[in-house]
Backbone as CSV, one residue per row, in Angstrom:
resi,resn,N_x,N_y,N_z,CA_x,CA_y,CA_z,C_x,C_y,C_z
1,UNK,-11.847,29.183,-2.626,-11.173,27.910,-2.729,-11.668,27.014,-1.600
2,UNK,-12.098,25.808,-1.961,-12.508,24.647,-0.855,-11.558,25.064,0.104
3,UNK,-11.900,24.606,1.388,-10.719,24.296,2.805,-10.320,23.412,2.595
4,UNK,-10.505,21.965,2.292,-9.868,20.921,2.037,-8.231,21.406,1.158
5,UNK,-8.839,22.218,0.256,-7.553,22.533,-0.887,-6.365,23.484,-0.169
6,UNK,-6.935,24.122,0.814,-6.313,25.113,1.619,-5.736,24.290,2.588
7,UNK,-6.134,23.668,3.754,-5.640,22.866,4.435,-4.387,21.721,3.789
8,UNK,-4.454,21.526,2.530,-3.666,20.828,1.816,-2.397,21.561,1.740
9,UNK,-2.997,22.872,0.644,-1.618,23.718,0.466,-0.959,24.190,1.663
10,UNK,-1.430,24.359,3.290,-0.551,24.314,4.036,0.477,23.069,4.467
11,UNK,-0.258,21.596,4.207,0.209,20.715,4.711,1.645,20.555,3.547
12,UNK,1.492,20.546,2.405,2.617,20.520,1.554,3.532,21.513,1.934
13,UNK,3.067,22.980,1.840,4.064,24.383,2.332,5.132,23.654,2.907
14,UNK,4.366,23.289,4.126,4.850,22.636,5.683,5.560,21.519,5.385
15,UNK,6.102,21.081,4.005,6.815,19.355,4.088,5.914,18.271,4.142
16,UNK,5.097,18.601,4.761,4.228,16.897,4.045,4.158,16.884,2.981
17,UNK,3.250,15.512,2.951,3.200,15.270,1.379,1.760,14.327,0.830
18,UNK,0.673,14.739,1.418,-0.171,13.972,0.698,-0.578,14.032,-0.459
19,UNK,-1.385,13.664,-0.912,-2.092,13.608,-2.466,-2.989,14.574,-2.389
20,UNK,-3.428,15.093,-3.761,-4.612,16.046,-3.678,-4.944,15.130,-4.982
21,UNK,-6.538,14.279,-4.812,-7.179,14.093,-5.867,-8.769,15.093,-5.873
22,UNK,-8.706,16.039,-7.313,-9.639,16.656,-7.587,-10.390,16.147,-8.294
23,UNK,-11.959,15.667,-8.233,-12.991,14.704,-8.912,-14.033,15.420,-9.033
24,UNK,-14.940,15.503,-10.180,-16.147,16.177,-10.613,-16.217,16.957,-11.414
25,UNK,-17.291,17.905,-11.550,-16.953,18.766,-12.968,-16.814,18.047,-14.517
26,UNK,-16.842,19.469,-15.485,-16.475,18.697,-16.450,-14.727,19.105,-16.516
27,UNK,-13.973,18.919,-17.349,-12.445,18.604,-17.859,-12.190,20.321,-17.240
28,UNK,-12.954,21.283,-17.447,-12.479,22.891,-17.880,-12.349,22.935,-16.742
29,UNK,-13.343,22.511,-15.231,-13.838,23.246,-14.265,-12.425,22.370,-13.588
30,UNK,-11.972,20.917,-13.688,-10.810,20.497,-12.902,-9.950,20.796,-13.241
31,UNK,-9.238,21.546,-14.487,-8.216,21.826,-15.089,-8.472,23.158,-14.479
32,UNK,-9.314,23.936,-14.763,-8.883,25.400,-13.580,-8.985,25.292,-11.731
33,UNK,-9.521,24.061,-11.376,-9.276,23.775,-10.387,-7.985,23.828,-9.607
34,UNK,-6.913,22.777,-10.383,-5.425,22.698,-10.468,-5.083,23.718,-10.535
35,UNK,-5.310,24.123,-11.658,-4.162,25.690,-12.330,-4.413,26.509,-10.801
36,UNK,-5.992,26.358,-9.912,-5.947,27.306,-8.963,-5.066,27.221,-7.938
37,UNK,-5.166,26.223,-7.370,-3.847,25.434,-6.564,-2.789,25.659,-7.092
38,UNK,-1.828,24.827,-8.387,-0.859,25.733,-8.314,-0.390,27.075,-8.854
39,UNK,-1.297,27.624,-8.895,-0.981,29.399,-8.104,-0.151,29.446,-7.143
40,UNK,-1.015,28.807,-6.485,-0.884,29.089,-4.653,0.131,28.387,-4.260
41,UNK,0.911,27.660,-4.948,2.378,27.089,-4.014,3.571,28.026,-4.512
42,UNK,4.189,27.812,-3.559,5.410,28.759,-3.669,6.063,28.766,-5.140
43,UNK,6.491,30.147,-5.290,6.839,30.188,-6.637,7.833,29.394,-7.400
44,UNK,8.907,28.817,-6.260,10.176,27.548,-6.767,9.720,26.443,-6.462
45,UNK,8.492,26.195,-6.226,7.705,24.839,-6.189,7.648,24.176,-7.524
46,UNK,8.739,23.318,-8.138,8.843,22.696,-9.413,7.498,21.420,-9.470
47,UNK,6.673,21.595,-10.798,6.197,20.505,-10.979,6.299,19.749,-12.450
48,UNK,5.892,18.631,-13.119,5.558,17.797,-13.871,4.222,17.468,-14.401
49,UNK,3.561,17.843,-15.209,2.383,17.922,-15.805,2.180,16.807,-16.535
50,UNK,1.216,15.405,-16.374,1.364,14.673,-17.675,-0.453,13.924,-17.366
51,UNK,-0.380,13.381,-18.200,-2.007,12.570,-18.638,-1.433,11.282,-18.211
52,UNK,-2.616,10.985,-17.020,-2.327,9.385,-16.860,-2.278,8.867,-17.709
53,UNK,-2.752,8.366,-19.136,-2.421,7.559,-20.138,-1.044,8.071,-20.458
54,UNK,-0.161,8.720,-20.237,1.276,8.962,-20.536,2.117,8.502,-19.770
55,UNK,1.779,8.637,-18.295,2.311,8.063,-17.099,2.266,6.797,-16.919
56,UNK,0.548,6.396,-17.438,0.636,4.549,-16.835,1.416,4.211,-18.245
57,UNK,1.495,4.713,-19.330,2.189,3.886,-20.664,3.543,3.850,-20.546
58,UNK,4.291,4.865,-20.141,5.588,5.559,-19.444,6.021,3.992,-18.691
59,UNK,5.111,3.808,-17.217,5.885,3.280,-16.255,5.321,1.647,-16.733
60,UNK,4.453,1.394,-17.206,3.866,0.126,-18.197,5.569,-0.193,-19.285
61,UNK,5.853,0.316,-19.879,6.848,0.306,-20.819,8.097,-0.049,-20.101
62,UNK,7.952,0.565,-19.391,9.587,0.456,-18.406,9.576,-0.988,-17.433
63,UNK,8.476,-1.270,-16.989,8.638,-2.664,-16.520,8.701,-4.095,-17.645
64,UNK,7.780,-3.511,-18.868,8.579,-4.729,-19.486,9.968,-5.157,-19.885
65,UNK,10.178,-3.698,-20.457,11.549,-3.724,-21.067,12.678,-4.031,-19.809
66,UNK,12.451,-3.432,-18.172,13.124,-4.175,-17.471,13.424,-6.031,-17.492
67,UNK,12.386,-6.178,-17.818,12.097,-8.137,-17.875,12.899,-8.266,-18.695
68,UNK,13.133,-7.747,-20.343,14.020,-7.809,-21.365,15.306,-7.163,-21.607
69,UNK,15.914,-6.630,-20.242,17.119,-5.906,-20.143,17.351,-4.575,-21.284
70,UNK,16.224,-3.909,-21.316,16.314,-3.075,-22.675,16.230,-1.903,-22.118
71,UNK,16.164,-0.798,-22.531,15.506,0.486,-22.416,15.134,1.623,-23.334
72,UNK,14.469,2.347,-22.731,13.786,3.174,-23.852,13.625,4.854,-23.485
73,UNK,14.285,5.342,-24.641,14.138,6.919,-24.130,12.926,7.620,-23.510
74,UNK,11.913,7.315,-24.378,10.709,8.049,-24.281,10.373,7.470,-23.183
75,UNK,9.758,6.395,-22.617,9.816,5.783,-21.053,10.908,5.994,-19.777
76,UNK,11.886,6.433,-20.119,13.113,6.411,-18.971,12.523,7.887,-18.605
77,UNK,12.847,8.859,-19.869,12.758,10.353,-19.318,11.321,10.306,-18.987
78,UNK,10.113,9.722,-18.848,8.968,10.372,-18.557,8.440,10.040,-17.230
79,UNK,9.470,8.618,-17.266,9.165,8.002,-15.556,9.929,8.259,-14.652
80,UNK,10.919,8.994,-15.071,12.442,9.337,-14.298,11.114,10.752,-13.837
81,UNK,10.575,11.908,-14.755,10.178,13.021,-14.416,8.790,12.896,-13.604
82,UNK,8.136,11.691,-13.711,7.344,10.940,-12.637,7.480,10.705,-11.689
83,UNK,8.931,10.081,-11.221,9.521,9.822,-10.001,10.017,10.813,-9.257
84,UNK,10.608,11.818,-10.009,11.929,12.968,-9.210,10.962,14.191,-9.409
85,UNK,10.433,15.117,-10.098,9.617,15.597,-9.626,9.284,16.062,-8.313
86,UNK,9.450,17.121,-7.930,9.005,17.680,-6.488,7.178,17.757,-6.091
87,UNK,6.661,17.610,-7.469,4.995,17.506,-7.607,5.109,17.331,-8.822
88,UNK,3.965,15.766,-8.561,3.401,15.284,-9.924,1.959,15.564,-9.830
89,UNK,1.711,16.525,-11.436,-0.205,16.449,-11.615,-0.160,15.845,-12.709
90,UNK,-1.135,15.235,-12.754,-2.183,13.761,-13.588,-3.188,14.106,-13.647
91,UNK,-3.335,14.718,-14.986,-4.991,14.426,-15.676,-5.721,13.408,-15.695
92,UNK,-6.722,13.687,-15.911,-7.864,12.358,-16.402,-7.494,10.867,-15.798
93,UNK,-6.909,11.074,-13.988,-6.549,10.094,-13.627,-7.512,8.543,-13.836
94,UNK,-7.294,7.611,-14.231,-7.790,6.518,-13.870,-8.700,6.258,-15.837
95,UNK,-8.273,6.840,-16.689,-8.765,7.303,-17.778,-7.830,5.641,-18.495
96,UNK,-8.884,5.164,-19.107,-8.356,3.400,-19.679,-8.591,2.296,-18.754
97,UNK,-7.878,1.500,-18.949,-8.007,-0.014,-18.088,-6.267,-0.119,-18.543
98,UNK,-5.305,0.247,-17.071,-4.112,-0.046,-17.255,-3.974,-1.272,-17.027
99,UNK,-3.368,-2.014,-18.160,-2.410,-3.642,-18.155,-1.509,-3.358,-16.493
100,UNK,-1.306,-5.198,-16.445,-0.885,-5.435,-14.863,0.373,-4.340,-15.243
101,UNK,1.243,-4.392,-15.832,2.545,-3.808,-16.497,2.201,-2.134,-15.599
102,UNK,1.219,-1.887,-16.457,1.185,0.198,-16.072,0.940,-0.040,-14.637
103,UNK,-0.181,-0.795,-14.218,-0.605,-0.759,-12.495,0.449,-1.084,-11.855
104,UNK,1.647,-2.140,-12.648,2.476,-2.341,-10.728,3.252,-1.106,-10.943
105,UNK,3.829,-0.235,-12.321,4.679,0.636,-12.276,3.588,2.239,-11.667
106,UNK,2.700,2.079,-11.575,1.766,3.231,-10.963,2.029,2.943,-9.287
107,UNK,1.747,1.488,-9.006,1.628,1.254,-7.289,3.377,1.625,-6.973
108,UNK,4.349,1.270,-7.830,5.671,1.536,-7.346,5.407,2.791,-7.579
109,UNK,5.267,3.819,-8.409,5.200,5.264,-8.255,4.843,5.838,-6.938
110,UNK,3.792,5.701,-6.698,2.780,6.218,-5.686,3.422,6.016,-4.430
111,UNK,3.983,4.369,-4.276,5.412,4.011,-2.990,6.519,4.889,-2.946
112,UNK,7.590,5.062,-4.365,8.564,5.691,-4.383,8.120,7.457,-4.118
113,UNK,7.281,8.013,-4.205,6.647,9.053,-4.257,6.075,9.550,-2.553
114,UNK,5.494,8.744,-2.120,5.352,8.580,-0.663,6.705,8.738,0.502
115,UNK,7.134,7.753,-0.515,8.366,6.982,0.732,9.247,8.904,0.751
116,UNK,9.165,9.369,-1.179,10.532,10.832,-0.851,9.345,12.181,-0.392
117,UNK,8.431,11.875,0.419,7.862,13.106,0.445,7.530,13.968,-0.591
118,UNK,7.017,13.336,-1.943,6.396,13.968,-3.253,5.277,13.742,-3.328
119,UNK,4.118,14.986,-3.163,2.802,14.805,-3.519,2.179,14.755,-4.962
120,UNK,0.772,14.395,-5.098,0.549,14.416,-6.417,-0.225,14.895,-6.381
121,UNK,-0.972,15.713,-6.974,-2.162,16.352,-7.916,-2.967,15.367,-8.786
122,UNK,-4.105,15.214,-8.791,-5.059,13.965,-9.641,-5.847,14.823,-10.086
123,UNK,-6.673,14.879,-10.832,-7.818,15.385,-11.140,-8.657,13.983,-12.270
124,UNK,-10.126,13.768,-11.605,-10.681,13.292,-13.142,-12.587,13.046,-12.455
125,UNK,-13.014,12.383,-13.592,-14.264,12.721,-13.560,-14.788,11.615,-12.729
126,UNK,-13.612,10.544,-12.136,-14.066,9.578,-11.508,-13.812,9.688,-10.226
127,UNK,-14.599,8.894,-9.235,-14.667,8.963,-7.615,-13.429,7.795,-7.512
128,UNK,-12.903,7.992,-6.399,-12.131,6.844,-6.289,-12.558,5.313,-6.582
129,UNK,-13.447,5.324,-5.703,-14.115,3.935,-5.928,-14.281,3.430,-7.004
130,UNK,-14.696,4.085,-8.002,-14.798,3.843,-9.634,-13.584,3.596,-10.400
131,UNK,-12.962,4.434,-9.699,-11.302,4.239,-10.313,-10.638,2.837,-9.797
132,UNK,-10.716,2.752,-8.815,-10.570,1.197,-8.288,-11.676,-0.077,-8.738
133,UNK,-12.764,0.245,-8.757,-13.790,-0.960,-9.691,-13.510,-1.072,-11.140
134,UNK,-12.780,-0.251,-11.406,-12.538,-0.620,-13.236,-10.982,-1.048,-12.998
135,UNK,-9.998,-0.745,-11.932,-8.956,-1.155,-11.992,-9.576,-2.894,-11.972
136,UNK,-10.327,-3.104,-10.715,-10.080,-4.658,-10.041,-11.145,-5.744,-11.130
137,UNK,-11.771,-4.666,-12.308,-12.781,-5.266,-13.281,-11.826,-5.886,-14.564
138,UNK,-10.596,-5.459,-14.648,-9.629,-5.302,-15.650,-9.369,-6.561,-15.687
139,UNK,-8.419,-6.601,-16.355,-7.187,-8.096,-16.714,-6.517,-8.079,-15.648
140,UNK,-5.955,-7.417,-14.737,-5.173,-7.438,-13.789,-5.478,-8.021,-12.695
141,UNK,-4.678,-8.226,-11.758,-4.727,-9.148,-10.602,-5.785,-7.866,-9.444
142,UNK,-6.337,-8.626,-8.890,-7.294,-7.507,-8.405,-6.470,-7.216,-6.734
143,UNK,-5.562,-8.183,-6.398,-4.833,-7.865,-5.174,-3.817,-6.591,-6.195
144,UNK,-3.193,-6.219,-6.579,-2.070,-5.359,-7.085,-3.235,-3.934,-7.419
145,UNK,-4.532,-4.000,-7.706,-5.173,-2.936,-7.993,-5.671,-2.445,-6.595
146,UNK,-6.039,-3.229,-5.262,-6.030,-3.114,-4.345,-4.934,-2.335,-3.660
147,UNK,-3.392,-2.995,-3.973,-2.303,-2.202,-3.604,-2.119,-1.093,-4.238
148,UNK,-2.486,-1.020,-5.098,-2.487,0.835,-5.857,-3.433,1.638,-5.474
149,UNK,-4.281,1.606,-4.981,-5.675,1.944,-4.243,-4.938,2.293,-3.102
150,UNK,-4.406,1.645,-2.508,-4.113,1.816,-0.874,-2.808,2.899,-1.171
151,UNK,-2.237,3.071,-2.267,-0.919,3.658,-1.972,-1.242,5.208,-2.348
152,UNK,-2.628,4.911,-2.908,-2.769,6.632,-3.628,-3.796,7.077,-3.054
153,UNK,-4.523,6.406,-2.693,-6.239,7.435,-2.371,-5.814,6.792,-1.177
154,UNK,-5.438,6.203,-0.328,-5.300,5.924,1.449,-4.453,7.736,1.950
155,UNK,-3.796,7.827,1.054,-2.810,8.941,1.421,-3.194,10.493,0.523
156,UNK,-4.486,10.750,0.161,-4.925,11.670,-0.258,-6.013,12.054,0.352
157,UNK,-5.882,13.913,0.233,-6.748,14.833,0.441,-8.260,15.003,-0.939
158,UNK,-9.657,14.391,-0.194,-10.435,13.896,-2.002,-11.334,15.415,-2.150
159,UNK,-11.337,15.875,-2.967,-12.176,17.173,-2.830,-13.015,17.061,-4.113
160,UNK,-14.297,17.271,-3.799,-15.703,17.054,-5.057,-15.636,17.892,-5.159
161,UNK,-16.040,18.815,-6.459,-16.222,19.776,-7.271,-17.637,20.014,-8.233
């Protein structure tokens, strides 16, 4: 197992809480990447498994319908298990071009997630930087893709594969 990944799983053990984004490979080699890691956290270490396109559509959904005083099952329970979650992992992070909608509810994730000492798990085939040049290439405001940048990869452990 990388040291980076090791040095991580102590820093979480221990109550911190940074990010672990896993990048490279194809889909099999980062998906057993993860699965290897969580092995290795304690056995009542609860997590949340979902595909960024579920997560950014999840927390995308929930900010409009906030604007329209509405709500929605399938969005409440998936962003509620986004938020509370003791560890969130995210596939194929950065996978689409999320509307401003999914990005500010991703940058509030990544804040609310920070702020309670909840790390995340990333895995995808993109480098950060790439993940941020297609955010700030998008429809979206390129300051708010900037602030999602800073809230997730400023505060992560990046390990190539």
């Amino acid at each position: 197992m990388d040291a980076r990944i090791v040095e991580w799983l102590k820093l979480v053990s221990g109550g911190e809480a940074p990010n672990l984004y896993v990048v490279g490979g194809d889909k099999s080699t980062r998906e057993d990447a993860v699965v290897d890691v969580l092995a290795e956290l304690p056995p009542l270490f609860d997590f949340a498994r979902m595909a960024f396109g579920e997560v950014a559509a999840a927390l995308g959904r929930e900010q409009r319908l906030l604007s329209s005083l509405s709500s929605d099952p399938w969005s409440d329970e998936r962003s509620s298990r986004a938020r509370h979650a003791p560890l969130l992992v995210i596939d194929d992070f950065g996978a689409g071009e999320p509307d401003a909608n999914e990005l500010f509810g991703l940058m509030t994730l990544f804040q609310i997630r920070r702020d309670n000492a909840r790390p995340i798990i990333a895995s995808s085939q993109l480098l950060p930087s790439e993940v941020v040049h297609i955010w700030q290439m998008s429809k979206v405001d390129e300051v708010l893709a900037d602030k999602t940048d800073w809230r997730f990869f400023r505060n992560s452990t990046i390990v190539e594969i």
